[in-house]
DSSP file (Angstrom, degrees, kcal/mol; ACC not computed):
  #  RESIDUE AA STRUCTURE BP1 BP2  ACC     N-H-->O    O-->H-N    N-H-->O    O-->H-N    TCO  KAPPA ALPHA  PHI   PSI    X-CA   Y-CA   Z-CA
    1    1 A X              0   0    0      0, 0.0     2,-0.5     0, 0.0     0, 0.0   0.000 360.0 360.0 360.0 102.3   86.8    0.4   64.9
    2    2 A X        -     0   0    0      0, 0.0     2,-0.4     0, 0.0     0, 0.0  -0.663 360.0-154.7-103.7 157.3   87.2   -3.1   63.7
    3    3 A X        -     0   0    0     -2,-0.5     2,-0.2     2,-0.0     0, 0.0  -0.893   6.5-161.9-126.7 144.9   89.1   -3.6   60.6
    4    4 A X        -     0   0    0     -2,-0.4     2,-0.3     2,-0.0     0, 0.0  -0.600   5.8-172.4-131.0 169.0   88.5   -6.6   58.4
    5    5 A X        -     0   0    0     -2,-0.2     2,-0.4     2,-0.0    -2,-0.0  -0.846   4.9-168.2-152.9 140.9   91.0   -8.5   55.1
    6    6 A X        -     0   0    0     -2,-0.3     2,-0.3     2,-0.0    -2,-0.0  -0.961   4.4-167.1-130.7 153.8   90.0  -11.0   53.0
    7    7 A X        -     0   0    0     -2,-0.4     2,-0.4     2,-0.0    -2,-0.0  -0.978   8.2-156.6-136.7 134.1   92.8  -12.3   51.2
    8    8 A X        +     0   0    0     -2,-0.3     2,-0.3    30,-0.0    -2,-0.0  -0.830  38.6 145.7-118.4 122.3   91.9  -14.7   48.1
    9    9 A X        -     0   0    0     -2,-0.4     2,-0.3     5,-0.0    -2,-0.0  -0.803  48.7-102.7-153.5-152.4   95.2  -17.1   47.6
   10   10 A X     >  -     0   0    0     -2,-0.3     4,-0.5     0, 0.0     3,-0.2  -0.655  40.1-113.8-139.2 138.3   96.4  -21.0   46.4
   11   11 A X  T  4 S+     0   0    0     -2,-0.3     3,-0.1     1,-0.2     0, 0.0   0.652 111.7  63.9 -52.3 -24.6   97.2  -23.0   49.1
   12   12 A X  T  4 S+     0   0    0      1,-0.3    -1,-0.2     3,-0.0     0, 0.0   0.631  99.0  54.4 -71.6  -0.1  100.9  -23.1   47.9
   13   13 A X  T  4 S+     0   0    0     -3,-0.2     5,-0.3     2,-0.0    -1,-0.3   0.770  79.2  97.9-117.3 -34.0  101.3  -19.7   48.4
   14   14 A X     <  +     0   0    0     -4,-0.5     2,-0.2    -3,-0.1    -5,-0.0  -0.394  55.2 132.0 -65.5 111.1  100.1  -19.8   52.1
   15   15 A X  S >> S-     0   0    0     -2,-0.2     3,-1.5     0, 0.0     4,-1.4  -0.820  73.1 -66.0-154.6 172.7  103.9  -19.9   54.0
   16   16 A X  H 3> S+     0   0    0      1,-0.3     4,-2.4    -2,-0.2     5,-0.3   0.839 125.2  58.5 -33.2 -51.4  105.3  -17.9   56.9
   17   17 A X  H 3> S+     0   0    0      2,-0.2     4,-1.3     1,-0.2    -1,-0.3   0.935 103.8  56.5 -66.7 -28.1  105.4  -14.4   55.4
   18   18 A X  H X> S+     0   0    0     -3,-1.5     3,-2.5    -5,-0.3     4,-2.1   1.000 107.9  48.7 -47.1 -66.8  101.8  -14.7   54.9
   19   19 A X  H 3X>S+     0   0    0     -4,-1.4     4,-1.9     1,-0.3     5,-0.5   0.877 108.2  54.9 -16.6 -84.4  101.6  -15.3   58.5
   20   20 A X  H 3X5S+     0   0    0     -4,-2.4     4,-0.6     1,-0.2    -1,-0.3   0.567 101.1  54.8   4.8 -70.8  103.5  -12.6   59.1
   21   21 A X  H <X5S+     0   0    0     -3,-2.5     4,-1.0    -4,-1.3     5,-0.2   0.849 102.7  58.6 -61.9 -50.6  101.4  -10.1   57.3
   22   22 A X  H  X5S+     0   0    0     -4,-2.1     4,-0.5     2,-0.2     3,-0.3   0.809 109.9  39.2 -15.4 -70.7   98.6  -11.0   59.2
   23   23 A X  H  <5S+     0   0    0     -4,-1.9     4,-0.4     1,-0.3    -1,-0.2   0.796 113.3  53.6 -67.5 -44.7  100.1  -10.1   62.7
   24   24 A X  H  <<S+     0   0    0     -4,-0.6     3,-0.5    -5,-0.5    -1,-0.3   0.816 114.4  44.2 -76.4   0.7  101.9   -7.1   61.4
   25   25 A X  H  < S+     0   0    0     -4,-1.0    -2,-0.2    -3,-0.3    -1,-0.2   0.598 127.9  31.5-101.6 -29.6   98.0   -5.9   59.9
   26   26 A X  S >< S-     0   0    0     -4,-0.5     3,-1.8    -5,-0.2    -2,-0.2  -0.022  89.2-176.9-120.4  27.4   96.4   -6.9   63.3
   27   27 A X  T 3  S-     0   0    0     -3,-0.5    -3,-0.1    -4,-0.4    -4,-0.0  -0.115  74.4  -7.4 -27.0 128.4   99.5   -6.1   65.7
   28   28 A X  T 3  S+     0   0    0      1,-0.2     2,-0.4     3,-0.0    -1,-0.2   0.309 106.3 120.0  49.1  23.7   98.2   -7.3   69.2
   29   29 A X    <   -     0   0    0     -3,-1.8    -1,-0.2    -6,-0.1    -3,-0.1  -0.796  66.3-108.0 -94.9 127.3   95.0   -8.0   68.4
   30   30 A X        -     0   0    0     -2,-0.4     2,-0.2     1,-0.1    -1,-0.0  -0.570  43.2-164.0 -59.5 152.3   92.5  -11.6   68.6
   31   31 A X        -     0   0    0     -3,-0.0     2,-0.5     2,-0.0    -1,-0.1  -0.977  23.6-146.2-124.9 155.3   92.0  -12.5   65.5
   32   32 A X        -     0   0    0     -2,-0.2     2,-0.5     2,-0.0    -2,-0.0  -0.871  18.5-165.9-121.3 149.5   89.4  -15.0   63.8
   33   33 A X        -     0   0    0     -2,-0.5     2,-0.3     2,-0.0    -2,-0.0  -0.769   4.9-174.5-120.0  72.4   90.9  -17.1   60.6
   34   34 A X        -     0   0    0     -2,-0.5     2,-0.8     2,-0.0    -2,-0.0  -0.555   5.2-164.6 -69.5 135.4   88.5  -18.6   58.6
   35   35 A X        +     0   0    0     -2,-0.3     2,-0.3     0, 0.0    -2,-0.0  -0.792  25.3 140.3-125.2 127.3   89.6  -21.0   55.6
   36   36 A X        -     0   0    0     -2,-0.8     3,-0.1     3,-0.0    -2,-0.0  -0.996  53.5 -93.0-148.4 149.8   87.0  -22.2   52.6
   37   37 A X        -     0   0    0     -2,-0.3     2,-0.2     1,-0.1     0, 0.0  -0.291  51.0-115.5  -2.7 137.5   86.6  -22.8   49.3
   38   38 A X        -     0   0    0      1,-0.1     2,-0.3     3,-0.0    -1,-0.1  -0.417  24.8-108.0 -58.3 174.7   85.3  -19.9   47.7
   39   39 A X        -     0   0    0     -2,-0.2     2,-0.2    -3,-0.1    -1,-0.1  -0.712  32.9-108.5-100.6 157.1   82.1  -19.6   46.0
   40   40 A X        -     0   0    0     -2,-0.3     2,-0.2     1,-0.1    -1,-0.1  -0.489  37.4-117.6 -83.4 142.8   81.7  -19.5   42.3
   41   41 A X    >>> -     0   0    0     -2,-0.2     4,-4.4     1,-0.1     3,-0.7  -0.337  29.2-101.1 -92.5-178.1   80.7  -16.3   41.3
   42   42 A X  H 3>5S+     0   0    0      1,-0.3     4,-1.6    -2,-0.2     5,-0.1   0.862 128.8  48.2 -55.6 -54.1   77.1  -15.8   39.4
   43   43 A X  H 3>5S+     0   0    0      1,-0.2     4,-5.2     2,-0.2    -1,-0.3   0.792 113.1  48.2 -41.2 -55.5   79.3  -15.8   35.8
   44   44 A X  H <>5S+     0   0    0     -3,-0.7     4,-0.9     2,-0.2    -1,-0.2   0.879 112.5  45.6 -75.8 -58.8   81.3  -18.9   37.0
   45   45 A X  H >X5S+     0   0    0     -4,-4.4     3,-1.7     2,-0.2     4,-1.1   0.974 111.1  53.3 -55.4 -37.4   78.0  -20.9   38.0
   46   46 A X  H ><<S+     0   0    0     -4,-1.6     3,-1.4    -5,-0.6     7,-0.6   0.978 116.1  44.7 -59.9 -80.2   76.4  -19.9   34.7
   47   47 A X  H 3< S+     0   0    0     -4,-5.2    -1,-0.3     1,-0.2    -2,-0.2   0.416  95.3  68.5 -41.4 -11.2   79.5  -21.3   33.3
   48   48 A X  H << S+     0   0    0     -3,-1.7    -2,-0.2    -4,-0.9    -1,-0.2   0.790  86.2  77.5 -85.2 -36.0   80.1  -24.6   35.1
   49   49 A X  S <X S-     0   0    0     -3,-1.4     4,-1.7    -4,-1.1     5,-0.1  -0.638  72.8-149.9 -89.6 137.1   77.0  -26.4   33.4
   50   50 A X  H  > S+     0   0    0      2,-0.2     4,-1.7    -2,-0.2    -1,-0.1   0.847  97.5  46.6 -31.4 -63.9   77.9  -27.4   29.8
   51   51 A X  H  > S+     0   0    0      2,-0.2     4,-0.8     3,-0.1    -1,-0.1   0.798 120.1  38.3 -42.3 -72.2   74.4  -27.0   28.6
   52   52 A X  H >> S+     0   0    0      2,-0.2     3,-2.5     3,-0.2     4,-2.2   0.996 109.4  59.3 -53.1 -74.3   73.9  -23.6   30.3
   53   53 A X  H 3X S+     0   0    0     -4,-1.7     4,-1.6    -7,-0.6    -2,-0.2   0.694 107.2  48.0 -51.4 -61.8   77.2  -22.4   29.6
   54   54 A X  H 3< S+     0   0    0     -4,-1.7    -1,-0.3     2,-0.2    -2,-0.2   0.453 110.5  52.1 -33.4 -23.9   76.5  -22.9   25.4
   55   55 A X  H XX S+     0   0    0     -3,-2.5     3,-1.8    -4,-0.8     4,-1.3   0.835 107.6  49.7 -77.6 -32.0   73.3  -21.2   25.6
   56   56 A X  H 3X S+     0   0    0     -4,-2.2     4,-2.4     1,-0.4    -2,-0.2   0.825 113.6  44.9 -79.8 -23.9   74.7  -18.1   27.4
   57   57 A X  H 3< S+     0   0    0     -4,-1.6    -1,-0.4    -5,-0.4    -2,-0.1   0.026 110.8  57.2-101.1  16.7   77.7  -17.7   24.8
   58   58 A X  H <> S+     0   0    0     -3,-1.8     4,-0.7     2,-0.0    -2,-0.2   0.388 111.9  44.1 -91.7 -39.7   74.9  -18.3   21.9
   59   59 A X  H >X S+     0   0    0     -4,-1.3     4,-2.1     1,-0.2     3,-1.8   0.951 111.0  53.2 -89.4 -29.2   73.0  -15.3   23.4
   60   60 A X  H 3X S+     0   0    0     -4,-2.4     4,-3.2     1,-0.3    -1,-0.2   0.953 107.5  47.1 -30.4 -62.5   76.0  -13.5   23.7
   61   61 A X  H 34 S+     0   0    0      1,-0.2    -1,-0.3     2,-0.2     4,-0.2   0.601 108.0  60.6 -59.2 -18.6   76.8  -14.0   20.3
   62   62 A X  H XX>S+     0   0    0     -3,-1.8     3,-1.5    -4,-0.7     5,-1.3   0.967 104.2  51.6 -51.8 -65.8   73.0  -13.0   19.3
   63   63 A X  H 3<5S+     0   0    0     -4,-2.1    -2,-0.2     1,-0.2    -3,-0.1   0.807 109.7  45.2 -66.5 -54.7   73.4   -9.8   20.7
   64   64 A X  T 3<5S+     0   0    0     -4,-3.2    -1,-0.2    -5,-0.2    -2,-0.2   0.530 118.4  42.1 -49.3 -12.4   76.5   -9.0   19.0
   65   65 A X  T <45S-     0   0    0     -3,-1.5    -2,-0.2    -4,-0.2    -3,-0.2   0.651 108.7-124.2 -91.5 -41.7   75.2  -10.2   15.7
   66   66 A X  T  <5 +     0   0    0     -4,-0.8     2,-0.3     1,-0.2    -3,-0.2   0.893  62.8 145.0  56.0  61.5   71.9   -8.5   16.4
   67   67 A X      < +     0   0    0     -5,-1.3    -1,-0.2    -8,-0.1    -2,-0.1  -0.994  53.5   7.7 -75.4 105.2   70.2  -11.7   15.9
   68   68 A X  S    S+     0   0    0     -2,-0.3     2,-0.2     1,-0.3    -5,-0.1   0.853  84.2 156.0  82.0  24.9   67.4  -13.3   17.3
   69   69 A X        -     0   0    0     -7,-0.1     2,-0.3    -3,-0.1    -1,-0.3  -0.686  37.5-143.5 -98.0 170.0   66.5  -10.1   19.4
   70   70 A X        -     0   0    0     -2,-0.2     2,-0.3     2,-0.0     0, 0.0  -0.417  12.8-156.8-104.2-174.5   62.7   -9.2   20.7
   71   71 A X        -     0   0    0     -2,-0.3     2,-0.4     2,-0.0    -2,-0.0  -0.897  16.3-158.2-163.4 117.7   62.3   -5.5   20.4
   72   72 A X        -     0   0    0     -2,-0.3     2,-0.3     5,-0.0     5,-0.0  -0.986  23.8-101.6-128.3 145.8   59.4   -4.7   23.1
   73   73 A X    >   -     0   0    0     -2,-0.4     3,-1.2     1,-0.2     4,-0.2  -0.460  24.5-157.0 -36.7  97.4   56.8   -1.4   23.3
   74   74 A X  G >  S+     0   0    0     -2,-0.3     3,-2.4     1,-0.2     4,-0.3   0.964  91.1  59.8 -44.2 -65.4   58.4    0.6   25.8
   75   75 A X  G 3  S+     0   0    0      1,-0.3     3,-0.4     2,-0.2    -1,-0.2   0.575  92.7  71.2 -32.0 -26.3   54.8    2.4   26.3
   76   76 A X  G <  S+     0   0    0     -3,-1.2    -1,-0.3     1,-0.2    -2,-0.2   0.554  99.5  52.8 -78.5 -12.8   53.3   -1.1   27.2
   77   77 A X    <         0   0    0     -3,-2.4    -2,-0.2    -4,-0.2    -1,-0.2   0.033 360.0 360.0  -0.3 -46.5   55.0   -0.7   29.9
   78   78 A X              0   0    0     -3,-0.4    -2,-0.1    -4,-0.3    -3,-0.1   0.440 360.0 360.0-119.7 360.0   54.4    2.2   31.5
């Protein structure tokens, strides 16, 4: 059975009791430690661009207005 964690943190936060946790979750077992970045999630990229980030919060706002919708022929469709 192998048993997996990912643990999401701030570097500041990373100190002995993390450590700690680790070993007591994997008692006497290899373990592999990778550390990166994370990736931005699809919401996050969307957001990062200026340009993008102002149309998606325009269509947002469409949709909620009910503004500036298409309406399409389900039956054309099918």
């Amino acid at each position: 059975m192998t048993t997996s964690a990912t643990f999401r943190l701030s570097s500041d936060e990373l100190d002995a009791s993390f450590l700690d946790k680790v070993k007591s979750l994997f008692a006497h077992r290899e373990v592999e430690i990778i550390v990166r970045e994370p990736e931005l999630d699809e919401t996050e990229y969307l957001l990062s661009n200026s340009q993008t980030r102002e149309r998606l919060l325009e269509s947002v706002a469409n949709i909620r207005e009910g503004k500036n919708l298409i309406e399409l022929d389900r039956r054309a469709f099918q």
